[in-house]
C-alpha positions in Angstrom: 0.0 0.0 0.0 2.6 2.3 0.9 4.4 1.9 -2.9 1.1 2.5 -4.2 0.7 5.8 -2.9 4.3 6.9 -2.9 3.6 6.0 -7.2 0.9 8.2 -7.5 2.4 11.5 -6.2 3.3 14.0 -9.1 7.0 14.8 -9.6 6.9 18.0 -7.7 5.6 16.4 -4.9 8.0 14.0 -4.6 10.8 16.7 -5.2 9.2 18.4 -2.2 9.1 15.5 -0.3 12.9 15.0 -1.1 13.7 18.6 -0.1 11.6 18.6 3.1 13.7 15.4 3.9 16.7 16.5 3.1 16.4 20.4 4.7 15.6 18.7 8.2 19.2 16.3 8.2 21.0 19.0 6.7 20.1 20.9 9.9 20.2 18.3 12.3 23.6 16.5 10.9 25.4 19.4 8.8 26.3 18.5 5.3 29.1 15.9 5.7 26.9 13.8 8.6 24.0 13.4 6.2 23.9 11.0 3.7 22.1 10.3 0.6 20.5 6.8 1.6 19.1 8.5 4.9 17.6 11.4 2.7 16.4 9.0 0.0 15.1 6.5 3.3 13.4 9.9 5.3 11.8 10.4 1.6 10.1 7.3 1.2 12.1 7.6 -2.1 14.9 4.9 -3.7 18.3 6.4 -3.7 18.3 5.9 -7.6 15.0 8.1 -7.9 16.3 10.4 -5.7 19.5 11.4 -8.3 16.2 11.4 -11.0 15.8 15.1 -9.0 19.5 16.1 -8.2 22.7 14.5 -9.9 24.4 14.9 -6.1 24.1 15.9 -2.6 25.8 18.6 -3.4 23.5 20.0 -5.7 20.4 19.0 -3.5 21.8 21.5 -0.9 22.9 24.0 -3.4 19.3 24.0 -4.4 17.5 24.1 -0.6 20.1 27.2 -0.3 18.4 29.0 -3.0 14.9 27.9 -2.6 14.9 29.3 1.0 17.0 32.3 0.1 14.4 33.2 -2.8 11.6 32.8 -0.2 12.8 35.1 2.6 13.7 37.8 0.3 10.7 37.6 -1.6 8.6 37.4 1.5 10.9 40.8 2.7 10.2 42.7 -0.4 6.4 41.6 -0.6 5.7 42.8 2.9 8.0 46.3 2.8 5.7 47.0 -0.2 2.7 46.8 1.5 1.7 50.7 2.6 1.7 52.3 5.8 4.3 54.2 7.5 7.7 52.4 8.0 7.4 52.1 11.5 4.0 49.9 11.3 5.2 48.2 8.9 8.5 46.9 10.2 6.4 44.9 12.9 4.9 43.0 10.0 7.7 42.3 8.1 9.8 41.4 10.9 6.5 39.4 12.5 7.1 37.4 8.9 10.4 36.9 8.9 10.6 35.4 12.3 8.0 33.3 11.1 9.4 31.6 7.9 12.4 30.6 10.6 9.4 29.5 13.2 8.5 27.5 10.8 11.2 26.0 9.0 13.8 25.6 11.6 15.9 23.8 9.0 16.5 26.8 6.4 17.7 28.6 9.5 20.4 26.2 10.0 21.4 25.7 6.6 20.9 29.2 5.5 23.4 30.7 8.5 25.4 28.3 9.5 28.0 26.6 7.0 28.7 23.1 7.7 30.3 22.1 4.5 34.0 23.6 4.0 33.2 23.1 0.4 34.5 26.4 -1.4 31.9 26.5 -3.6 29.5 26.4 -0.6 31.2 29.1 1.3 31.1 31.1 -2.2 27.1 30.9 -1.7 27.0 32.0 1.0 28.9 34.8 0.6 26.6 36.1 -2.7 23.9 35.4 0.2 24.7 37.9 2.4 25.6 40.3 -0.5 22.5 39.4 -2.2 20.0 40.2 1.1 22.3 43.2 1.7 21.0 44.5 -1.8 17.7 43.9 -1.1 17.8 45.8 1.7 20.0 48.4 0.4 17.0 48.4 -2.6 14.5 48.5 0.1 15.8 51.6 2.1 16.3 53.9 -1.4 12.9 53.8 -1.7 11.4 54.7 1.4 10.0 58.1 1.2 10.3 58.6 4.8 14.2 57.8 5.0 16.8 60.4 4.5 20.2 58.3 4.3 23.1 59.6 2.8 25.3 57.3 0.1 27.9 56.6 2.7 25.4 55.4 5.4 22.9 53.1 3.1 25.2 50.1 2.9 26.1 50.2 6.7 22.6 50.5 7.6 21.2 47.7 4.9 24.2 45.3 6.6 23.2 46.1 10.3 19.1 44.9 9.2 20.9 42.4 7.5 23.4 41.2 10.3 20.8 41.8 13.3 17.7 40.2 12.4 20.1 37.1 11.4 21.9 37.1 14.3 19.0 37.1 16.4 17.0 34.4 14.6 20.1 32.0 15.4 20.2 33.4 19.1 16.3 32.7 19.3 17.2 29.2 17.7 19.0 28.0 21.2 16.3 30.3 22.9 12.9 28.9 21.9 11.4 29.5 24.7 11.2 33.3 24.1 7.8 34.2 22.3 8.4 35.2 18.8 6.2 38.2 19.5 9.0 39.2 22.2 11.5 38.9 19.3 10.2 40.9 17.2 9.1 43.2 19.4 12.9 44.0 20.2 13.7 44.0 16.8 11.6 46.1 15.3 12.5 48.9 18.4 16.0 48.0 17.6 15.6 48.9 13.8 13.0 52.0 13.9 15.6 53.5 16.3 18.7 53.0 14.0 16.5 53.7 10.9 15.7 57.5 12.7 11.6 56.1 12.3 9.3 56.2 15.0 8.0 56.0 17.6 10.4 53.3 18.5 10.0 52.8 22.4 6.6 51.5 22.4 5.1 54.7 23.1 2.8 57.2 21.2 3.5 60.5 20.3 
């Protein structure tokens, strides 16, 4: 019974099953702990269908990089286009941020955290940072409410950058902190260094 319905799912649901799989060793094993029989087993999947999908491990992890990197940016932009004044909707954004990582503990890990040593790897990672640093660099030039000056736009798009990161991986070894409390102190934290308020919690 259980081959039956494993032979009626459609190729991108068995892809997703495969990357679901996969993301949750990555992150509980690192790259060189995790191998493909245990993704293929945790799949329901053969090993040989498995390679059907990606030529490699390395490529399956190349592509769960990008599919959660394409997410959480796209989720940024989507949310810092929605209107409002900055400072109501940082909450939001932030609120869906954390939440992707709430969610998907995995792309956390894998997304921040390089377990590989594989130069190629580390070169992703790099373009990742640069990459969200854009985006947010993107994001801040065209905010009517912002005045930043050429020299301060790249600093300030790597502290959102390097902050809201660094706290997601505190929070990781933290869960018992409500999300709500983390964004909370991140959206003070940004509206403060952004010049946008009121950033205290208060009213004016």
């Amino acid at each position: 019974m259980p081959r039956e319905r494993r032979r009626r799912l459609k190729k991108g649901q068995r892809r997703e099953l495969i990357e679901d799989a996969a993301s949750a060793l990555f992150a509980e094993h690192g790259y060189a702990g995790t191998r493909i029989e245990q993704i293929a087993a945790a799949a329901g999947v053969t090993k040989q269908l498995l390679y059907q999908h990606f030529p490699s491990k390395k490529a399956l992890h190349m592509a769960l990089l990008a599919k959660h990197r394409d997410e959480l940016l796209a989720g940024l932009a989507e949310n810092m286009a929605t209107p409002g004044p900055l400072a109501e909707r940082l909450p939001r954004v932030l609120d869906r941020w954390f939440a992707y990582v709430e969610e998907h503990p995995y792309a956390l890990a894998m997304l921040f955290r390089d377990t590989t040593g594989d130069p190629e790897v580390q070169a992703f990672y790099r373009e990742l940072q640069a990459s969200a640093r854009r985006a947010n660099v993107a994001l801040l030039r065209a905010e009517p409410e912002l005045e930043v000056s050429d020299e301060q736009i790249e600093p300030l798009a790597e502290f959102a950058r390097s902050a809201t990161t660094g706290l997601a991986l505190w929070w990781a070894d933290h869960p018992d902190v409500p999300r709500a409390t983390v964004v909370d102190v991140t959206a003070r934290m940004l509206a403060r260094g952004l010049g946008v308020g009121p950033s205290d919690g208060t009213k004016d």
